[in-house]
DRENGU-414175 format. One record per residue: residue in three letters; residue number from 1; x, y, z of N, C-alpha, C in turn. Coordinates in nm, 4 decimals. Each point is the difference from the previous one (the first is absolute). Layout:
BEGIN
type | seq | n.east | n.north | n.up | ca.east | ca.north | ca.up | c.east | c.north | c.up
Ala | NUM | X | Y | Z | X | Y | Z | X | Y | Z
...
This chain:
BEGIN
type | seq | n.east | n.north | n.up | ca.east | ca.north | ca.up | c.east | c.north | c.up
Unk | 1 | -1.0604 | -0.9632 | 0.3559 | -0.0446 | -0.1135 | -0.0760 | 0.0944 | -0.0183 | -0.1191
Unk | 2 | 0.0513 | -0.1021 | -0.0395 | 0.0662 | -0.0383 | -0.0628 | -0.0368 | -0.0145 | -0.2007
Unk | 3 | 0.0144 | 0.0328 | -0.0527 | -0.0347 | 0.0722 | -0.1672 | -0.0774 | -0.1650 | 0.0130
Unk | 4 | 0.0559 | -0.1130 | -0.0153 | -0.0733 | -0.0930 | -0.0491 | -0.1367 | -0.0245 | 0.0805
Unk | 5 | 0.0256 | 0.0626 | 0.1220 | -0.1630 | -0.0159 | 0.0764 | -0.0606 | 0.0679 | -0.0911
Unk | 6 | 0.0585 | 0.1152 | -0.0157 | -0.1119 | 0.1637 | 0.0094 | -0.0352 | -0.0857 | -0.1546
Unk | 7 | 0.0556 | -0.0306 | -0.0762 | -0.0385 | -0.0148 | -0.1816 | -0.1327 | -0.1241 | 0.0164
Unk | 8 | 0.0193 | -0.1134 | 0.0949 | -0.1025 | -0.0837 | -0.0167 | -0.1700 | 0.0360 | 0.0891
Unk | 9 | 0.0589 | 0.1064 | 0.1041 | -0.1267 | 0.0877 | 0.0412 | -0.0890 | 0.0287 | -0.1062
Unk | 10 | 0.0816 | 0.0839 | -0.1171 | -0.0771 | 0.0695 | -0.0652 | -0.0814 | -0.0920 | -0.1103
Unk | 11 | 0.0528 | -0.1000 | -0.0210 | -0.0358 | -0.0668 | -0.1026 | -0.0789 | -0.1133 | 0.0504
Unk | 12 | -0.0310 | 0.0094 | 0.1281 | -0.0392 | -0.1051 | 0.0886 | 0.0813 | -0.1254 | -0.0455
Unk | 13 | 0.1301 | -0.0532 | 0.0291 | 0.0658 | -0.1087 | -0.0742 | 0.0083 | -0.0777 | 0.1253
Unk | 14 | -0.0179 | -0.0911 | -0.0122 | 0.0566 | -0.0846 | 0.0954 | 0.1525 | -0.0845 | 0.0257
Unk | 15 | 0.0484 | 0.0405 | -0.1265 | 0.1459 | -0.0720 | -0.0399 | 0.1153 | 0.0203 | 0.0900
Unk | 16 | -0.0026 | -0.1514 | 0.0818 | 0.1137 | -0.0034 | 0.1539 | 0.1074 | 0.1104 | -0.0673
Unk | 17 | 0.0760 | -0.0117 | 0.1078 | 0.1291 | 0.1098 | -0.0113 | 0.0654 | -0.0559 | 0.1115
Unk | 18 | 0.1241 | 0.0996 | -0.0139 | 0.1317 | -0.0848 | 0.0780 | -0.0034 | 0.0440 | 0.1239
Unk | 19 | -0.0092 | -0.0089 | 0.1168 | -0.0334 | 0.0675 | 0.1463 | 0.1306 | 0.0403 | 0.0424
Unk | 20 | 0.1426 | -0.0746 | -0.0331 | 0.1097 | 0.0958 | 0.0672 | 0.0444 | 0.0852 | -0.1195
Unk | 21 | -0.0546 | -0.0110 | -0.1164 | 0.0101 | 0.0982 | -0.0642 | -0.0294 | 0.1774 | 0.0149
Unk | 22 | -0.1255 | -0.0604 | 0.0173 | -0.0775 | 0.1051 | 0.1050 | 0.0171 | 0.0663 | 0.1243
Unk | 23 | 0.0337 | -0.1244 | 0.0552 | 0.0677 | 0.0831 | 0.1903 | 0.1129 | 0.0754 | -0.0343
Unk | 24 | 0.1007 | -0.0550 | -0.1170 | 0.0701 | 0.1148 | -0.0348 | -0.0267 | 0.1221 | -0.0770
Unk | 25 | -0.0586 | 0.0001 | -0.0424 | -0.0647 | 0.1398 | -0.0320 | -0.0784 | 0.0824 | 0.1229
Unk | 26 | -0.0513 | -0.0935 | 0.0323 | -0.0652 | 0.0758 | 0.1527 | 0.1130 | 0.0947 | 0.0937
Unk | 27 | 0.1220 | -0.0995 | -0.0016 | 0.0892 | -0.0006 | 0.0726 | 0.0637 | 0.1429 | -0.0550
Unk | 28 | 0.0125 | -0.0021 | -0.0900 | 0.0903 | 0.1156 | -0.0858 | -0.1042 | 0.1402 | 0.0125
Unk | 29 | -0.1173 | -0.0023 | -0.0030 | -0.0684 | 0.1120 | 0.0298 | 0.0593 | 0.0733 | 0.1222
Unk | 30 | -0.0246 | -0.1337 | 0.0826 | 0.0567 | 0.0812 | 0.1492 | 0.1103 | 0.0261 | 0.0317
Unk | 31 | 0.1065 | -0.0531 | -0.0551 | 0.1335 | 0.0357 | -0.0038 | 0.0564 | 0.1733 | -0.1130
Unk | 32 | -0.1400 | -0.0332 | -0.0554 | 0.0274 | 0.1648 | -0.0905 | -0.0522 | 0.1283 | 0.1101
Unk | 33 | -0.1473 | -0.0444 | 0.0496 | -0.0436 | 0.1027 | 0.0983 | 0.0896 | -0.0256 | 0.1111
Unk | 34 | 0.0840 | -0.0942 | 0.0425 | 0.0717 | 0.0211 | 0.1449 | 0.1536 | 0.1189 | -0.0369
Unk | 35 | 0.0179 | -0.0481 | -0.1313 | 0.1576 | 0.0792 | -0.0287 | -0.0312 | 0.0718 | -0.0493
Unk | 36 | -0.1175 | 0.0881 | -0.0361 | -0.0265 | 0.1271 | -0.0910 | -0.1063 | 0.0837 | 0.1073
Unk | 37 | -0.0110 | -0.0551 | 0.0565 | -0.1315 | 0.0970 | 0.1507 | -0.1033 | 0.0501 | -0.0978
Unk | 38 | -0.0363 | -0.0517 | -0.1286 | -0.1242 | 0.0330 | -0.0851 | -0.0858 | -0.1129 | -0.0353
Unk | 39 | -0.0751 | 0.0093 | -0.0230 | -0.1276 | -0.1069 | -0.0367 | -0.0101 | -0.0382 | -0.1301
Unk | 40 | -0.0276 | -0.1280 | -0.0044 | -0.0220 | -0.1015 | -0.1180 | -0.1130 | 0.0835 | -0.0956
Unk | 41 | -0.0105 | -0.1314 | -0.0715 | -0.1061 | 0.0940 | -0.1357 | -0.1331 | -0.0503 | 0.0397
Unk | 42 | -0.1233 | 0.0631 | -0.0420 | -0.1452 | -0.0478 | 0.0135 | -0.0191 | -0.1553 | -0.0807
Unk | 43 | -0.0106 | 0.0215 | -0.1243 | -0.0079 | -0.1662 | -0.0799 | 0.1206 | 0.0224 | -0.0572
Unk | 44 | -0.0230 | -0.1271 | 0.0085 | 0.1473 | -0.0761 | -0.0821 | -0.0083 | -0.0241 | -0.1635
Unk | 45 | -0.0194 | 0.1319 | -0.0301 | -0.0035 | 0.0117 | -0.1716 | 0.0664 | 0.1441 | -0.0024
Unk | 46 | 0.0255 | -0.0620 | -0.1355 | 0.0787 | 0.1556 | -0.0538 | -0.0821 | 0.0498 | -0.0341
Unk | 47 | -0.0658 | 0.0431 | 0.0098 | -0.1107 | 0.1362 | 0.0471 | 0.0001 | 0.1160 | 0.0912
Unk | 48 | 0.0654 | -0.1086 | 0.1102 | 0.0291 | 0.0624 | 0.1445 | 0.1382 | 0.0544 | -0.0443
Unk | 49 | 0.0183 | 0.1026 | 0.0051 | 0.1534 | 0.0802 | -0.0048 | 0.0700 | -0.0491 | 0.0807
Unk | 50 | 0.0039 | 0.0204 | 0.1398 | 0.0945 | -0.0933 | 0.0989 | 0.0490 | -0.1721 | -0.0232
Unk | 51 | -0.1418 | -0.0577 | -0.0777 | 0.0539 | -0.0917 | -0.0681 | 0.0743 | -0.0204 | -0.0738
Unk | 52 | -0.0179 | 0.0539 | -0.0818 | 0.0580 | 0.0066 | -0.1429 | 0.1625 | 0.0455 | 0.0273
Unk | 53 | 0.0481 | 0.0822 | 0.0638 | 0.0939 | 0.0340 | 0.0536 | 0.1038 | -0.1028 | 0.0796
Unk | 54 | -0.1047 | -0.0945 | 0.0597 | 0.0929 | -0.0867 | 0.1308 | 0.0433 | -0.0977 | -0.0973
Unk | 55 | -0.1192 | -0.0416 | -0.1124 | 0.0563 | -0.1396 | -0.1017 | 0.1301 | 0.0694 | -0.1259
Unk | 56 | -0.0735 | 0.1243 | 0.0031 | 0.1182 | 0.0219 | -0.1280 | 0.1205 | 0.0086 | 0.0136
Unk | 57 | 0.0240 | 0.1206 | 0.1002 | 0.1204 | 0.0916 | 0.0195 | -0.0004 | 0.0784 | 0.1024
Unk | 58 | 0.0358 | -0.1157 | 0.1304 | -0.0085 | 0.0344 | 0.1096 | 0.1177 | 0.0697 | 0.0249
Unk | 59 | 0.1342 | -0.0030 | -0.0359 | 0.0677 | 0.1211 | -0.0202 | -0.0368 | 0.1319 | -0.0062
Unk | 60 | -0.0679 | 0.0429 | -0.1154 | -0.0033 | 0.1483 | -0.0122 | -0.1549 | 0.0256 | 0.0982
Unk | 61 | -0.0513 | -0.0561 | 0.0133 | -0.0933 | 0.0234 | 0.1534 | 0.0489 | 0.0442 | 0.1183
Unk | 62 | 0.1146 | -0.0265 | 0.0354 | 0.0693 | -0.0349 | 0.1284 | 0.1168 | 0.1783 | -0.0374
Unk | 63 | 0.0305 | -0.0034 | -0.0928 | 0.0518 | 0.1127 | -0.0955 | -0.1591 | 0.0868 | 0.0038
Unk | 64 | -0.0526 | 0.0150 | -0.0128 | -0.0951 | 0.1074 | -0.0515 | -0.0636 | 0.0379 | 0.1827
Unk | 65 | 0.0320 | -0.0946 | 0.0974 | -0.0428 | 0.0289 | 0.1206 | 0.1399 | 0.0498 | 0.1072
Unk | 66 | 0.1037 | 0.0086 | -0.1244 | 0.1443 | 0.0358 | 0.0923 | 0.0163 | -0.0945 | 0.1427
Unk | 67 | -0.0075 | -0.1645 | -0.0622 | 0.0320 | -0.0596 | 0.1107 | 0.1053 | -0.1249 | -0.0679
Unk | 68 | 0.1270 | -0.0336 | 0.1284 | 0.0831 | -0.0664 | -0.0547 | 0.0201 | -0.0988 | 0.0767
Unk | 69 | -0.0677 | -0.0978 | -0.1370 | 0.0205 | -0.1754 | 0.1241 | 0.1759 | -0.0055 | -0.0362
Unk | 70 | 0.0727 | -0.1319 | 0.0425 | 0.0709 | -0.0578 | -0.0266 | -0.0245 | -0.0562 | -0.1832
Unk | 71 | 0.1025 | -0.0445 | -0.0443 | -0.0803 | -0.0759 | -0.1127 | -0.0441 | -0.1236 | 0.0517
Unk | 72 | 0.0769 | -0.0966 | 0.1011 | -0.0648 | -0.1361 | 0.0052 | -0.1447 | 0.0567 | 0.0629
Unk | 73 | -0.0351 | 0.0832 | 0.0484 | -0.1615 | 0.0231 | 0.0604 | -0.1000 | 0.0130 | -0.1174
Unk | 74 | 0.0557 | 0.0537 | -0.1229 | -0.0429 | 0.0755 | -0.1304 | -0.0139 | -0.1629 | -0.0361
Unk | 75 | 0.0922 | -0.0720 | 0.0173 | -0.0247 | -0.1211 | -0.1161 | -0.0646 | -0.1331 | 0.0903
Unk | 76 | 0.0185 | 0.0226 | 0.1008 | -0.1291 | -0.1141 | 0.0620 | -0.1643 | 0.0701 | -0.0224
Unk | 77 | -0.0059 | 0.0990 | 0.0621 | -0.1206 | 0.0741 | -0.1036 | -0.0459 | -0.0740 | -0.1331
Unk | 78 | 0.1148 | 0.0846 | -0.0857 | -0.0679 | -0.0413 | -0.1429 | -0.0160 | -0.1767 | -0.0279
Unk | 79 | 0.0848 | -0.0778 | 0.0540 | -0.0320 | -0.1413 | -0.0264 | -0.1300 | -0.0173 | 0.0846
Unk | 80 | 0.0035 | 0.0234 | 0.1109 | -0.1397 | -0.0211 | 0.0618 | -0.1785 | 0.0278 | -0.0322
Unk | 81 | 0.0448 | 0.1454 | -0.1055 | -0.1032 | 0.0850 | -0.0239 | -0.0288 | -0.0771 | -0.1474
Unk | 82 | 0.0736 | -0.0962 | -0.0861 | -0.0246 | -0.0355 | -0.1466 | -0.1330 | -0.0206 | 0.0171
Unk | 83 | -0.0838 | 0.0741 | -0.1059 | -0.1432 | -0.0171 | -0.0463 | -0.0104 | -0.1319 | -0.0101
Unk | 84 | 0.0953 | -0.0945 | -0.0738 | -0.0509 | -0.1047 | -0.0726 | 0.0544 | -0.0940 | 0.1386
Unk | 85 | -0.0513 | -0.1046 | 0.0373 | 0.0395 | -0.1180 | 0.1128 | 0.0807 | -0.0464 | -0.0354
Unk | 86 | 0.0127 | -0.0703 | -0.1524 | 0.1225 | -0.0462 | 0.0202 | 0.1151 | 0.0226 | -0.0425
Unk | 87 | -0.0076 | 0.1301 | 0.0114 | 0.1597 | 0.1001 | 0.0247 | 0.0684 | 0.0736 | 0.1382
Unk | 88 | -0.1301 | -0.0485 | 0.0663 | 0.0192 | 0.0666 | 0.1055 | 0.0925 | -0.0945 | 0.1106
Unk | 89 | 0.0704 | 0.0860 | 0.0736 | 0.0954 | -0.0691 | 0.0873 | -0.0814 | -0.0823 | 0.0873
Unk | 90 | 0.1033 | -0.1697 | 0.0023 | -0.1009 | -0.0781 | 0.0911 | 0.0835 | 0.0133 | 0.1351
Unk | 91 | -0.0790 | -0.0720 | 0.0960 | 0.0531 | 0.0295 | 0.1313 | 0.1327 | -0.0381 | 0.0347
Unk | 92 | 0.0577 | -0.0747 | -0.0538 | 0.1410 | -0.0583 | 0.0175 | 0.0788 | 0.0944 | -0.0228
Unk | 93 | -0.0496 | 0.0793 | -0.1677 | 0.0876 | 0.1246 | -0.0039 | -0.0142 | 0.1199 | 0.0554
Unk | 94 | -0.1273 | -0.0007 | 0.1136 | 0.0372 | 0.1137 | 0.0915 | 0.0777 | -0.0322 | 0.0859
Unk | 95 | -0.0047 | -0.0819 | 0.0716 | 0.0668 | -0.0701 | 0.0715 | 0.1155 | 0.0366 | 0.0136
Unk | 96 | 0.0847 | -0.0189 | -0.1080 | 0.1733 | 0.0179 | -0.0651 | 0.0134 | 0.1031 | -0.0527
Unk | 97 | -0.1421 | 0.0862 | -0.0292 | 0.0827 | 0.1281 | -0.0356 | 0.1119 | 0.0869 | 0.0884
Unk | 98 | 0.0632 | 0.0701 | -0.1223 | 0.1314 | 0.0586 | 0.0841 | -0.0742 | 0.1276 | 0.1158
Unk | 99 | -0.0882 | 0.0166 | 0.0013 | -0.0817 | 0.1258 | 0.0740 | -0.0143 | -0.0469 | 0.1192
Unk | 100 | -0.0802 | -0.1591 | -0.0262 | 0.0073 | -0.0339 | 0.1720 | 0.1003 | -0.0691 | 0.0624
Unk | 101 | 0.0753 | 0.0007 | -0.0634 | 0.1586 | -0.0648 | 0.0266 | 0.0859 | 0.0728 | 0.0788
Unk | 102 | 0.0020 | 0.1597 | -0.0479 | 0.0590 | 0.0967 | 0.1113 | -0.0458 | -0.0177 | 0.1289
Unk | 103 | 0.1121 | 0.1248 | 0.0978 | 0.0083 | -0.0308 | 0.1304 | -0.1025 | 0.0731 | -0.0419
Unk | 104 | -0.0784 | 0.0118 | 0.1459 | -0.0687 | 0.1201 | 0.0573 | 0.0651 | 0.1010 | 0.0118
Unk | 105 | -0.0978 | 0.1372 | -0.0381 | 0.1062 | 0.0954 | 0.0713 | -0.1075 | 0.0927 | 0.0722
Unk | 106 | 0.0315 | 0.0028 | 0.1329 | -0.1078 | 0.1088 | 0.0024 | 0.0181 | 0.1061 | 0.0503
Unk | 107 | -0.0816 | 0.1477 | -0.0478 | -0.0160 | 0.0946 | -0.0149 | 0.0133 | 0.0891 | 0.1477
């Protein structure tokens, strides 16, 4: 769930929100559990340690679990993962990021 869902849950808010804002954040969860073979956080507050971790300084997470993305994998992540919507990478710029721009390579 995406921080701006989880914040108007709690407060019962009804205040629209941006939906591909969101699918990208959705999107970026699963792209963290597909390239890290570990699981997302419970809520989407910094409360949740795994949270708090994926929005802050998903670097030294990835460092503290001795695992090594690429950097363009590290930085579609972190644009994807921005707490706030509208910092967060919109779909055009996943799109063009240099991460999905490479060949394939496979393993």
């Amino acid at each position: 769930m995406a921080p701006e869902i989880y914040a108007n849950s709690l407060r019962n808010d009804k205040t629209p929100f941006d939906g591909e804002a969101v699918d990208i954040w959705s999107s970026g969860t699963i792209l963290f559990c597909m390239l890290t073979g570990n699981r997302s956080y419970h809520r989407a507050h910094r409360s949740d340690p795994q949270y708090y971790w994926m929005t802050r300084d998903i670097k030294r997470l990835l460092q503290d679990w001795n695992l090594n993305l690429t950097s363009e994998a590290t930085n579609i992540l972190e644009g994807m993962l921005q707490e706030n919507p509208r910092e967060r990478t919109t779909l055009e710029e996943v799109l063009n990021h240099p991460w999905l721009q490479q060949p394939l390579r496979l393993v």
